[in-house]
Backbone as CSV, one residue per row, in Angstrom:
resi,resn,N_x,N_y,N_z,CA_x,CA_y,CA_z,C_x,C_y,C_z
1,UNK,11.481,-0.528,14.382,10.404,-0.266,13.436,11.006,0.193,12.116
2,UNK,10.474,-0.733,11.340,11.018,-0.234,9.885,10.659,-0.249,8.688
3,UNK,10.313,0.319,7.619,9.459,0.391,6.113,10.038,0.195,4.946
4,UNK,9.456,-0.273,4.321,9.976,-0.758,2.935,9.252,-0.380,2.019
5,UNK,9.277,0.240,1.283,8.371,0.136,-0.125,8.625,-0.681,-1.048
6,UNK,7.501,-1.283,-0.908,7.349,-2.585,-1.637,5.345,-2.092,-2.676
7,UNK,5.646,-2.553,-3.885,4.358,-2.385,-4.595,3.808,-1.325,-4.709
8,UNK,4.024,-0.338,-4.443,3.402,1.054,-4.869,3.310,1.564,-2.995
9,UNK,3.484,0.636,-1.682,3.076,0.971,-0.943,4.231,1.276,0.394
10,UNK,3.816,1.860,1.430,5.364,2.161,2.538,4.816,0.358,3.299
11,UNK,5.169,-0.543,3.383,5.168,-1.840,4.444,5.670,-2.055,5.662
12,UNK,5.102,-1.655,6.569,5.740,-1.786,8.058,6.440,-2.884,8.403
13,UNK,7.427,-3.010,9.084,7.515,-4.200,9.656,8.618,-4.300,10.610
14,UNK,8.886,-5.303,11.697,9.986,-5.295,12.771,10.437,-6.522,13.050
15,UNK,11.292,-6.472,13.141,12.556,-7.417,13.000,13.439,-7.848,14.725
16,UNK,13.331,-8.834,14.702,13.841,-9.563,16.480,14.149,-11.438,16.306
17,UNK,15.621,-11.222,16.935,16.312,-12.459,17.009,17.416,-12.776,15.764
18,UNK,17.522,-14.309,15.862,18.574,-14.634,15.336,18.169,-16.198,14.957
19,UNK,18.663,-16.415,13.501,18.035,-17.920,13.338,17.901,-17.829,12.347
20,UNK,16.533,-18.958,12.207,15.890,-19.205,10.664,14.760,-18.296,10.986
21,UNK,13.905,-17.364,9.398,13.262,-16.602,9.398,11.611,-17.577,9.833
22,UNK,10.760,-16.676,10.623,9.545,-16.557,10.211,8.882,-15.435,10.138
23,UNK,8.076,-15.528,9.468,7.008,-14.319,9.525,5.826,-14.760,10.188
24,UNK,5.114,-13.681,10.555,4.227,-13.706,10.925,2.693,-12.622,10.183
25,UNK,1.606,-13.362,9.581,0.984,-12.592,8.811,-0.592,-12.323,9.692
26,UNK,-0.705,-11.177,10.182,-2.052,-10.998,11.289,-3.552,-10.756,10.445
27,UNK,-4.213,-10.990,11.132,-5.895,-11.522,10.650,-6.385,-10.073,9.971
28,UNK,-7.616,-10.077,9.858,-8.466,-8.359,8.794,-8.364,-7.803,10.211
29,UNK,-8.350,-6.307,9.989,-9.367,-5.618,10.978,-7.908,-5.422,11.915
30,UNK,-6.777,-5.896,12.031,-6.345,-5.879,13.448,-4.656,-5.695,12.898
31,UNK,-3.671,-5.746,13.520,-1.934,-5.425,12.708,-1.347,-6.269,13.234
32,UNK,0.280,-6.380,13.115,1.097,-7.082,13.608,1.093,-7.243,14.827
33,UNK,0.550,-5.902,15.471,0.551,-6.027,17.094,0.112,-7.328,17.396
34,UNK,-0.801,-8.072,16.836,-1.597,-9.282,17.959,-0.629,-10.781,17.434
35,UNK,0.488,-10.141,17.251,1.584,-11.683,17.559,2.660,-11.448,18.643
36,UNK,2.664,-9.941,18.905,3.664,-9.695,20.603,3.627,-10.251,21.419
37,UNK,2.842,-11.756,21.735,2.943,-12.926,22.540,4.021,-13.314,22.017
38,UNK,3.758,-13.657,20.595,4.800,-15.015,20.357,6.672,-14.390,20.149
39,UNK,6.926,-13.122,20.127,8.384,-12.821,19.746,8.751,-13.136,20.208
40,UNK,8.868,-12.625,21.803,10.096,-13.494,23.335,10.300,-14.871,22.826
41,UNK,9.137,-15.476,22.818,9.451,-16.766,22.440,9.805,-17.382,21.431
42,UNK,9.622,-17.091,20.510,10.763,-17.576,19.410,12.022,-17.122,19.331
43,UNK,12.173,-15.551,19.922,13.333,-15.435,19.694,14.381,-15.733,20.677
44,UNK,13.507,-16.327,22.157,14.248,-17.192,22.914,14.815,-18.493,22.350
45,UNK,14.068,-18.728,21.414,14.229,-20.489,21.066,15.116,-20.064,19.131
46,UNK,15.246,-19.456,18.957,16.815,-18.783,18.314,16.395,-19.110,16.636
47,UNK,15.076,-18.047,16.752,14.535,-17.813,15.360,14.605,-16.365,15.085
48,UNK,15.115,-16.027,14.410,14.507,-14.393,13.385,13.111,-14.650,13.223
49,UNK,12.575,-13.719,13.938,11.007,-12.882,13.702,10.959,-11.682,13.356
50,UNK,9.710,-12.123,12.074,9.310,-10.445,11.478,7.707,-10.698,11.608
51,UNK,7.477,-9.370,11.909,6.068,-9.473,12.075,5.509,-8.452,11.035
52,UNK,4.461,-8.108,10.005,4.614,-6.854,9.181,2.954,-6.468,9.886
53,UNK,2.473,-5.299,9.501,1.277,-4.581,9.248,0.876,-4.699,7.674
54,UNK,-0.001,-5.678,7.295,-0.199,-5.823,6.119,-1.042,-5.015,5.141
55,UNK,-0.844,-4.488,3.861,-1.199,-2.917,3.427,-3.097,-2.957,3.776
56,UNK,-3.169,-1.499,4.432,-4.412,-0.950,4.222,-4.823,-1.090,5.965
57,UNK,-3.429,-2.093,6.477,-3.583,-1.783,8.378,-1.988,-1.324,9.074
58,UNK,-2.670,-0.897,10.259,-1.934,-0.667,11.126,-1.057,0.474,10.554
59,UNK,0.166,0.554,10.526,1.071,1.540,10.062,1.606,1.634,8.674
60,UNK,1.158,0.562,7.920,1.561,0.565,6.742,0.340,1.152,5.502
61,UNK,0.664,2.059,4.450,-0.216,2.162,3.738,-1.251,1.971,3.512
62,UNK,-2.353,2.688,2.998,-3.745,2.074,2.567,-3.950,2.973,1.487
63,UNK,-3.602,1.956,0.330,-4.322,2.863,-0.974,-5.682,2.434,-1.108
64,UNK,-6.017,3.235,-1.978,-8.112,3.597,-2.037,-8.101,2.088,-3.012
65,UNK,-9.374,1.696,-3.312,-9.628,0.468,-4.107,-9.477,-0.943,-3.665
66,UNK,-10.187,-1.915,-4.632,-9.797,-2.906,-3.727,-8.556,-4.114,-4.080
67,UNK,-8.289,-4.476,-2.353,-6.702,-5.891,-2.798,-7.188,-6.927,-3.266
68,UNK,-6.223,-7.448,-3.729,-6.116,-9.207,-4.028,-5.871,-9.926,-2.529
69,UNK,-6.164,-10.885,-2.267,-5.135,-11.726,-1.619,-3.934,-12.122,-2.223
70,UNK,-3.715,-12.528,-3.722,-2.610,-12.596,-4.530,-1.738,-11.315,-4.338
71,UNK,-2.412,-9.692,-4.450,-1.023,-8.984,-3.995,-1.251,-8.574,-2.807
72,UNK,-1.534,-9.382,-1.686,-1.171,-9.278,0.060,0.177,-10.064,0.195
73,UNK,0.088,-11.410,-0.891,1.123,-12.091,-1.024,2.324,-12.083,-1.493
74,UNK,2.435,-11.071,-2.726,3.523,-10.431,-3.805,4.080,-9.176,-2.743
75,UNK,3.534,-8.420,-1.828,3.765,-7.939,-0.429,5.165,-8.443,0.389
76,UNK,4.322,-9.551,0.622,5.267,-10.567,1.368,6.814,-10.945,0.753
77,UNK,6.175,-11.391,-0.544,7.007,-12.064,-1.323,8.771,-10.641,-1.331
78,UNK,7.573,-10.075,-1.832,9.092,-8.683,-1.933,9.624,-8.763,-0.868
79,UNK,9.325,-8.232,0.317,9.642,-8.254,1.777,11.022,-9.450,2.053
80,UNK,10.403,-10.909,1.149,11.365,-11.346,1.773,12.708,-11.515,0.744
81,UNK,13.043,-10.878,-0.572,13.630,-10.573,-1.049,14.527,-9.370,-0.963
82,UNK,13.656,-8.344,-0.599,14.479,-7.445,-0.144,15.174,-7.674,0.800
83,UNK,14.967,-8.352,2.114,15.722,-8.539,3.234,16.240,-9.947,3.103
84,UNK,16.079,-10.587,1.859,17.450,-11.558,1.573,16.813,-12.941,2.882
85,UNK,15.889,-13.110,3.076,15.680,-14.142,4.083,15.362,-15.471,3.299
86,UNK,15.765,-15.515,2.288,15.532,-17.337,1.554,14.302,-17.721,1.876
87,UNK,14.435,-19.193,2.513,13.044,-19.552,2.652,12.392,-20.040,3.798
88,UNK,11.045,-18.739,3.962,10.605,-18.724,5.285,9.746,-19.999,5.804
89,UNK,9.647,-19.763,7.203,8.458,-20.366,7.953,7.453,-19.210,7.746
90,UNK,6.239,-19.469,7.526,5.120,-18.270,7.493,4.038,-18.866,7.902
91,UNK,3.363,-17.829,9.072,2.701,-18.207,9.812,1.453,-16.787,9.929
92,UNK,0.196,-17.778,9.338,-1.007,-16.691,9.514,-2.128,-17.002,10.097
93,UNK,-2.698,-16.472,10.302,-4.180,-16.155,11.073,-5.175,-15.744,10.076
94,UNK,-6.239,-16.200,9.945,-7.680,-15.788,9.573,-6.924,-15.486,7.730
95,UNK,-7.179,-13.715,7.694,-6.441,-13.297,6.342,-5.342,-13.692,6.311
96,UNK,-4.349,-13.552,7.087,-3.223,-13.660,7.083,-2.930,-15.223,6.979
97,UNK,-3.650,-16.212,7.158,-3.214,-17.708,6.594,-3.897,-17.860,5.010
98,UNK,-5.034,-16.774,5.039,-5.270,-16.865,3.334,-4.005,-16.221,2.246
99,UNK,-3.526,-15.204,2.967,-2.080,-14.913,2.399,-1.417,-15.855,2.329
100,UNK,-1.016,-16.422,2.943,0.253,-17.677,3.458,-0.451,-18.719,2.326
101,UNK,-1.582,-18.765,2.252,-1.508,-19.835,1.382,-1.612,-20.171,0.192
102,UNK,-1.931,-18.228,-0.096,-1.484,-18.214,-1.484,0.071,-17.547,-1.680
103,UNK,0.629,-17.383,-1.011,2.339,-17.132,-1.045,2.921,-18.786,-1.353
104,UNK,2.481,-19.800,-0.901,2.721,-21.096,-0.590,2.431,-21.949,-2.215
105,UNK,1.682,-21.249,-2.485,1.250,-21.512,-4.047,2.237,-20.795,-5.026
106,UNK,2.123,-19.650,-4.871,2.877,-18.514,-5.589,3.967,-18.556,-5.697
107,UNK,5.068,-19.049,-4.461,6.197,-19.092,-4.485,6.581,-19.841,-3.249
108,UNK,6.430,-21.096,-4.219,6.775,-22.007,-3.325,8.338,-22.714,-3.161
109,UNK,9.193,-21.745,-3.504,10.460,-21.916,-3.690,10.982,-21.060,-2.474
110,UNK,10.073,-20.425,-1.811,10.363,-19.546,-1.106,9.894,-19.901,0.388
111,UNK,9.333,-20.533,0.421,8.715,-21.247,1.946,9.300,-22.573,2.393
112,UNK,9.380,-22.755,4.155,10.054,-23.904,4.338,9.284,-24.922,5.203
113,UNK,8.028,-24.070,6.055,7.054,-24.215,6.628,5.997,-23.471,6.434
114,UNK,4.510,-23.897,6.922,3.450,-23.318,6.695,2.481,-23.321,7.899
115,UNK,1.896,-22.495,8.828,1.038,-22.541,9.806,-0.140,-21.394,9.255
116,UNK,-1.407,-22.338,9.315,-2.561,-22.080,9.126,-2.977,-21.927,10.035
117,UNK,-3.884,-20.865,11.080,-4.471,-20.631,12.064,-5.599,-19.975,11.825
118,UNK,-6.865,-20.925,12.072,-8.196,-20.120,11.799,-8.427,-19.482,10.714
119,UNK,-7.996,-20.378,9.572,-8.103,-19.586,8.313,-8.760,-20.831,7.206
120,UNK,-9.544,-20.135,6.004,-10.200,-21.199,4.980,-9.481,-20.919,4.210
121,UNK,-8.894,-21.912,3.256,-9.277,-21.685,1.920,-9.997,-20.876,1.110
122,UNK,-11.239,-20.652,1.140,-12.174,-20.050,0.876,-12.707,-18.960,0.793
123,UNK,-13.011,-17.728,0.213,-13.614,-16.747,0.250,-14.462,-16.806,1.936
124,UNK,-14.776,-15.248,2.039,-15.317,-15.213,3.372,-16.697,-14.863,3.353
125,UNK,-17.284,-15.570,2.702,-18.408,-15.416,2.086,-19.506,-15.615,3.239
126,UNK,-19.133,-16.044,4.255,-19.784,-16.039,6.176,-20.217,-14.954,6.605
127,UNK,-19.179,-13.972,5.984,-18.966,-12.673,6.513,-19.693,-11.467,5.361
128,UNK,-19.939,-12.114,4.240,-20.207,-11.498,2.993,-21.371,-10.089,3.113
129,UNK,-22.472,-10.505,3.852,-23.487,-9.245,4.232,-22.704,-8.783,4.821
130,UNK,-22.483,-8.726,6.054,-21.734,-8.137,7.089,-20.804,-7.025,6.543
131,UNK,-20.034,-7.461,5.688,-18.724,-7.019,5.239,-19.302,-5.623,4.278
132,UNK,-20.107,-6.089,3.179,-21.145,-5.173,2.223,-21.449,-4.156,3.224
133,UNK,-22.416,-4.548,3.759,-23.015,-3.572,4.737,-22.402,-2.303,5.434
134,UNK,-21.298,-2.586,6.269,-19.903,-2.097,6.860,-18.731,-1.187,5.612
135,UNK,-18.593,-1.951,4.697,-18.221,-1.139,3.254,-18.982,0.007,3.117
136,UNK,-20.474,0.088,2.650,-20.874,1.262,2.936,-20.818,2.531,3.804
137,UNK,-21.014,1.908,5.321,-20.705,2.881,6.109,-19.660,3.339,5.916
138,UNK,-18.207,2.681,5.783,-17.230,3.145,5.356,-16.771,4.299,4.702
139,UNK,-17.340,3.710,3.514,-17.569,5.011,2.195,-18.141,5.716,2.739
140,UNK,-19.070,5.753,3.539,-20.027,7.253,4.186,-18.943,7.809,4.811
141,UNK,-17.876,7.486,5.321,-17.200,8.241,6.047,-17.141,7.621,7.535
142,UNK,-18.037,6.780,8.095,-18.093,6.204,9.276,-17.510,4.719,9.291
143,UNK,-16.049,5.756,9.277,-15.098,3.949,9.964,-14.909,3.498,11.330
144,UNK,-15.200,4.805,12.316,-15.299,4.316,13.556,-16.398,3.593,13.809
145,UNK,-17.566,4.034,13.527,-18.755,3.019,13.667,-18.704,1.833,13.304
146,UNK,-18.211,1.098,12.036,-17.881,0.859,11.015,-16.720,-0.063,12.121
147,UNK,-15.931,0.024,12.323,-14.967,-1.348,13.362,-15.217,-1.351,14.717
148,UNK,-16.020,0.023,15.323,-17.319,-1.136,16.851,-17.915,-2.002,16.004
149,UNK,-18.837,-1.834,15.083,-19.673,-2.814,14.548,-18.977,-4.281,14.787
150,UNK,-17.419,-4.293,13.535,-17.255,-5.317,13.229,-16.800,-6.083,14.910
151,UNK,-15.965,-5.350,15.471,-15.521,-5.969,16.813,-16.827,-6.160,18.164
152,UNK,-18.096,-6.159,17.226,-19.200,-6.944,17.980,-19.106,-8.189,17.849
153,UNK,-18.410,-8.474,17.002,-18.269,-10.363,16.309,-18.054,-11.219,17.363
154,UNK,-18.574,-12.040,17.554,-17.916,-12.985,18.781,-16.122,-13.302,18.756
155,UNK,-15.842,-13.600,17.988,-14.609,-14.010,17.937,-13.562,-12.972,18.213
156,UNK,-13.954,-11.703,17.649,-13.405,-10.659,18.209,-13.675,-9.819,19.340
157,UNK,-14.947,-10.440,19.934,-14.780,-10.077,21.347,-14.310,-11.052,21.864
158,UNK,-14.470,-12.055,21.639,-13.101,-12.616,22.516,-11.561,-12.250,22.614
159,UNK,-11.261,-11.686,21.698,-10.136,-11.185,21.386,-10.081,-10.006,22.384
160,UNK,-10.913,-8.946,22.692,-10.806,-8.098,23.108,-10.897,-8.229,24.893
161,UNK,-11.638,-9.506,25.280,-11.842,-10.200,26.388,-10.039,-10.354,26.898
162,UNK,-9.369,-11.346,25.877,-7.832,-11.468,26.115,-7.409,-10.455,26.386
163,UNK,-7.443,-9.762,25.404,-6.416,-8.633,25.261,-6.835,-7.241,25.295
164,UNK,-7.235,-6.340,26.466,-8.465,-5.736,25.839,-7.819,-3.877,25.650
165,UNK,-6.195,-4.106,25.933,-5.413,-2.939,25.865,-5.400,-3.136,24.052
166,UNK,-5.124,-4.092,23.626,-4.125,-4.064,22.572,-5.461,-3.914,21.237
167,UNK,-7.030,-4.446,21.546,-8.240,-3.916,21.170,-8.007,-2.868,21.075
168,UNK,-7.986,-1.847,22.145,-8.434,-0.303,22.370,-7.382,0.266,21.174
169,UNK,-6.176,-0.176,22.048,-5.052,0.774,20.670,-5.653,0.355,19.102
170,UNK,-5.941,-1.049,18.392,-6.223,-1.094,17.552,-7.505,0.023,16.872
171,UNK,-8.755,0.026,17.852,-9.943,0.727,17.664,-9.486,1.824,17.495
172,UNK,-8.103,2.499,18.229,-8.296,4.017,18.011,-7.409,4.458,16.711
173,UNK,-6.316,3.408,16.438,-5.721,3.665,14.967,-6.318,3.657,14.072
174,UNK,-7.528,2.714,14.183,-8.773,2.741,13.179,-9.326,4.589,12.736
175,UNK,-9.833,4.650,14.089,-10.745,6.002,14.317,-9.794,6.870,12.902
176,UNK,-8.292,6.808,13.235,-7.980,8.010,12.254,-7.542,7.806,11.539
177,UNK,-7.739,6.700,11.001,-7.692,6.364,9.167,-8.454,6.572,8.469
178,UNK,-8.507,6.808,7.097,-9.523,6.858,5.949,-10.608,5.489,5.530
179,UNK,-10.177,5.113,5.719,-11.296,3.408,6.173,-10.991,2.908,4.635
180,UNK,-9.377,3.039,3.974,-9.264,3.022,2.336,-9.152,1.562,2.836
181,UNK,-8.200,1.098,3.654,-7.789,0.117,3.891,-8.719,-1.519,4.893
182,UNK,-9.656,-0.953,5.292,-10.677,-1.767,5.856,-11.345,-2.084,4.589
183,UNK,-11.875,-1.212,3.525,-13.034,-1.650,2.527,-11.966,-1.921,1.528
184,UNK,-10.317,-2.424,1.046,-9.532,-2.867,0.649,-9.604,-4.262,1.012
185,UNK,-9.096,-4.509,2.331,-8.937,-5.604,2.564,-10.472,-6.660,2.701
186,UNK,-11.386,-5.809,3.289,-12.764,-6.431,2.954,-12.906,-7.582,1.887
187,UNK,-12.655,-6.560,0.878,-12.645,-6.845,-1.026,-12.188,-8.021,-1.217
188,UNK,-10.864,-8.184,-0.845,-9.900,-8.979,-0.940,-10.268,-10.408,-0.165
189,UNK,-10.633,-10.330,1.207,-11.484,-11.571,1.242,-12.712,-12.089,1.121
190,UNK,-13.397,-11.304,0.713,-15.204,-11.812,0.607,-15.091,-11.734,-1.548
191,UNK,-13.580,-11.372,-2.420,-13.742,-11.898,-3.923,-12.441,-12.313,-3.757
192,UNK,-11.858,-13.295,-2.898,-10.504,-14.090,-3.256,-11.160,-15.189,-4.161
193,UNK,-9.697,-15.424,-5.023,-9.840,-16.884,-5.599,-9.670,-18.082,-4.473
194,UNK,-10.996,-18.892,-4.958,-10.624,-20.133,-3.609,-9.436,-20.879,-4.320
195,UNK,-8.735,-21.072,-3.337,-7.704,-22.061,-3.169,-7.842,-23.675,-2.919
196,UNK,-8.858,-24.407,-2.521,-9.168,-25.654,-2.067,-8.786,-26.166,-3.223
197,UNK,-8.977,-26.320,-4.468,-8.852,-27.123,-5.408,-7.108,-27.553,-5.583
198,UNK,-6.296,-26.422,-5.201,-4.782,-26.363,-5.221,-4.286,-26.423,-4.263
199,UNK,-4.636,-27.286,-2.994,-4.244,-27.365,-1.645,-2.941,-28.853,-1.564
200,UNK,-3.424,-29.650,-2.499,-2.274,-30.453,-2.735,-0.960,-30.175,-3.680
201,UNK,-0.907,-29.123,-4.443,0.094,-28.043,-4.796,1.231,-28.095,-3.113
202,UNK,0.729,-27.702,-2.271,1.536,-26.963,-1.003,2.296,-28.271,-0.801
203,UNK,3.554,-27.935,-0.920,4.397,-29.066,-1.146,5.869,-28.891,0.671
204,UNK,5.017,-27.638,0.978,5.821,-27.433,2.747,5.161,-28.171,3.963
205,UNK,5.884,-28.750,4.947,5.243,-29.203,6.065,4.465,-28.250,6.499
206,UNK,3.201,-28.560,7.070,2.143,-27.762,7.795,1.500,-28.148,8.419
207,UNK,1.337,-27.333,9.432,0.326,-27.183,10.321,-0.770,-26.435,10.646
208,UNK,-1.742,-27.222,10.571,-3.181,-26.470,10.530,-3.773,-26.377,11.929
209,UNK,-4.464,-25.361,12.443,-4.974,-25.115,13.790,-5.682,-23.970,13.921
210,UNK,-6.910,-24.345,14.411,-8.135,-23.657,15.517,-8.893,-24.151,16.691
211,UNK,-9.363,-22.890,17.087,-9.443,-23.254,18.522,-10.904,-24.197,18.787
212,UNK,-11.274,-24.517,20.119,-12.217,-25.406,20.107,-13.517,-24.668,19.720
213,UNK,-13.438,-23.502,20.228,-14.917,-22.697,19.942,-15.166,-21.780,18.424
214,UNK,-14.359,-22.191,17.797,-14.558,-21.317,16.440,-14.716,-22.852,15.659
215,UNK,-15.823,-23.318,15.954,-16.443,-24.780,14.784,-16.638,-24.431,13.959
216,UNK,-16.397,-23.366,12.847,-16.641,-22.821,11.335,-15.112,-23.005,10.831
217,UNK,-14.090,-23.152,11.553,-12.885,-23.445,11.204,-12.116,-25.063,10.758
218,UNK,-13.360,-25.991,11.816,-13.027,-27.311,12.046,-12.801,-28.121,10.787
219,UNK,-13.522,-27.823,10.021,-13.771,-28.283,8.670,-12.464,-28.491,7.769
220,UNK,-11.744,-26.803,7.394,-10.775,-26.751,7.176,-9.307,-27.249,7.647
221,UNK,-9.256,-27.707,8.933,-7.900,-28.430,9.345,-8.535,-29.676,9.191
222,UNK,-9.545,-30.239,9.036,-9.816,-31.968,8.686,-9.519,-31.266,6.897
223,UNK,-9.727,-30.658,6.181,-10.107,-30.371,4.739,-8.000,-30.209,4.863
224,UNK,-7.353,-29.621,5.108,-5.773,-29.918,5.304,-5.222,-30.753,5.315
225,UNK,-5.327,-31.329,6.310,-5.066,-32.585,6.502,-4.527,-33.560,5.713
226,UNK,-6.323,-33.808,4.994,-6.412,-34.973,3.732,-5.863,-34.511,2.319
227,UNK,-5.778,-32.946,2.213,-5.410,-32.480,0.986,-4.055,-31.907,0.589
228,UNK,-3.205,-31.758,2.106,-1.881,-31.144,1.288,-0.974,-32.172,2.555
229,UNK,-0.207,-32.494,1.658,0.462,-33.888,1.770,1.203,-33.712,2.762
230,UNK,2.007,-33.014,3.533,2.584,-32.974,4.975,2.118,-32.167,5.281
231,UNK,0.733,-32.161,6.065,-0.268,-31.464,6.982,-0.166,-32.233,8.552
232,UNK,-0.483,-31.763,8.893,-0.850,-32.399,10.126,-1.582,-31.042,11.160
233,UNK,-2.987,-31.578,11.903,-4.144,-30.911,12.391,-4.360,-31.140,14.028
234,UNK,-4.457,-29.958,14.366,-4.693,-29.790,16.022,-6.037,-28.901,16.324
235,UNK,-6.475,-29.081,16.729,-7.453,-28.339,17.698,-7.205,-27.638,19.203
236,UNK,-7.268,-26.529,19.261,-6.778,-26.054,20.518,-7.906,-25.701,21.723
237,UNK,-8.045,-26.866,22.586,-9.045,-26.795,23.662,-9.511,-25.251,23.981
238,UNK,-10.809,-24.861,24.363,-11.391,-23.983,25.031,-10.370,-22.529,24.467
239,UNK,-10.690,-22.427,23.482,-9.946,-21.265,22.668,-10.653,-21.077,21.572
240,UNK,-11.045,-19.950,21.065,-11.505,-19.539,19.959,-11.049,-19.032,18.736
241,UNK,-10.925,-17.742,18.103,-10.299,-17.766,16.825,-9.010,-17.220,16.563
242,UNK,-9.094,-16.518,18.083,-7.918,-15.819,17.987,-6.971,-16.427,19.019
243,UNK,-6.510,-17.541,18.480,-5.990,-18.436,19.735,-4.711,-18.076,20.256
244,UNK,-3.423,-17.294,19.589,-2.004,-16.993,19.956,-2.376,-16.164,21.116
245,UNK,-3.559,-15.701,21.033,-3.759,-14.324,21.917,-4.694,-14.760,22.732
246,UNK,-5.623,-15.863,22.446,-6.339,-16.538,24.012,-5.344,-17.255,24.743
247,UNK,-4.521,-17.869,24.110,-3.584,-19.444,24.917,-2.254,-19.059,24.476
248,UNK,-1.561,-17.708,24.590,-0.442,-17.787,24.059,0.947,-19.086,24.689
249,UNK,0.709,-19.594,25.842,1.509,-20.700,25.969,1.084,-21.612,25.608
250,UNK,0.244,-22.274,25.398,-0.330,-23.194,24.510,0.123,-22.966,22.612
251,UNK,-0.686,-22.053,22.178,0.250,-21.660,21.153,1.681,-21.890,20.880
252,UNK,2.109,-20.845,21.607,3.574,-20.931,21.681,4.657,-22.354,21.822
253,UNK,3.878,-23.282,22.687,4.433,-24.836,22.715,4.123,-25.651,21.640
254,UNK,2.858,-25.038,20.789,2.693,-26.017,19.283,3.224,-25.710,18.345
255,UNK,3.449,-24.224,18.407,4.019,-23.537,16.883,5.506,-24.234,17.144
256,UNK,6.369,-24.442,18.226,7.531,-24.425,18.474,7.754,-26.013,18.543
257,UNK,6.992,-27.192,18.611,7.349,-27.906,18.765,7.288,-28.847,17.091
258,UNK,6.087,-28.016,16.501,5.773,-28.286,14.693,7.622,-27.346,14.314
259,UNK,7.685,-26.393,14.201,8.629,-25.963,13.757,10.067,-26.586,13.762
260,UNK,10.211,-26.982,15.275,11.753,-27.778,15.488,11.494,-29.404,14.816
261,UNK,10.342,-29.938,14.134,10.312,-30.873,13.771,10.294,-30.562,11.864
262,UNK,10.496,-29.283,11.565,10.823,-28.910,10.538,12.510,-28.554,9.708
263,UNK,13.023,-28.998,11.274,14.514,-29.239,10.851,15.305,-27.836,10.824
């Protein structure tokens, strides 16, 4: 376990194996913890993995106000300068592929692959009441209420269905935070700049993927596909949004078999 200050903030992050780098960037609401499926396995198959807590979760910082997705990405970007890793594979989920894909834009001198998982382009504007609503409580002071609420979501009870230790620990790191970092990152995806218009910009092989039961995602790996020029799109049977963590061998055999075809 180890921190960096990067941007005004302390950045968690942990480091396992040997290889070419990836990162790994985890969804709102939840930390690095929910990629501890995939380490053994990459770092069996003889990759350097970093996984971070991205600012305002898990162990890393949460300043008051709200993020960009642009600096979730300048985050990253430092991260992989400071630790000298050239140019990554980066691999996100939900927020964490809206990061990735504006890191992919941003500095695209710096990426070698790209995995999109259950993530838009797009503002989260699905989520937009929801999110408002929950912001408030927040500010009232009720962040525990405030992430039961949000982890009523289907997709995140499924998540919690999988995994329902690695839920609990998340819910209770919640409980004793200041909730700076939930109504931060909120911000950051329900007023990102959409990206769709600059999707043929992404000039890295990629792979786009969600699961069969999150059909609000489907759109976007056909919308990949056709728009950024070495895409290529999977659907992952009877799996929902949080798929590394519903099907981690399934997962684990696509991320690994897109990657070794990345040279």
């Amino acid at each position: 376990m180890s921190y960096l200050e990067i941007n005004g903030i302390d950045l968690w992050y942990e480091r396992a194996g040997q290889g070419r780098p990836v990162i790994f960037l985890h969804a709102f609401a939840v930390s690095g913890a929910m990629w501890f499926g995939q380490v053994s396995a990459l770092t069996a198959a003889g990759w350097d993995v970093v996984w971070i807590d991205q600012r305002g979760h898990g162990k890393s910082s949460a300043p008051s106000g709200a993020y960009t997705v642009s600096q979730m990405a300048a985050d990253v970007h430092q991260l992989v300068e400071r630790l000298k890793l050239g140019r990554v594979c980066l691999v996100g989920l939900s927020m964490g592929g809206r990061v990735a894909m504006r890191f992919a834009l941003d500095y695209p001198d710096e990426i070698a692959a790209l995995v999109l998982v259950s993530s838009k382009s797009e503002p989260a504007l699905e989520a937009k009441d929801d999110l408002e609503d929950l912001i408030k409580k927040v500010e009232q002071g009720q962040i525990a209420w405030a992430i039961e609420e949000w982890y009523k979501r289907p997709s995140y009870h499924r998540l919690a269905a999988a995994a329902p230790d690695l839920v609990a620990r998340l819910k209770a790191e919640w409980r004793e935070k200041s909730g700076n970092g939930f109504v931060g990152a909120a911000r950051a995806i329900i007023e990102m700049d959409p990206m769709t218009n600059r999707l043929s910009e992404i000039k890295a092989p990629t792979l786009a993927l969600a699961g069969e039961l999150d059909p609000l995602c489907h759109p976007y790996v056909a919308l990949y596909e056709r728009s950024i020029p070495r895409c290529q799109g999977n659907i992952a049977q009877a799996s929902g949004h949080f798929v590394n963590v519903e099907q981690p061998d399934r997962f684990n055999n696509l991320l690994l078999a897109f990657l070794s075809q990345t040279g």
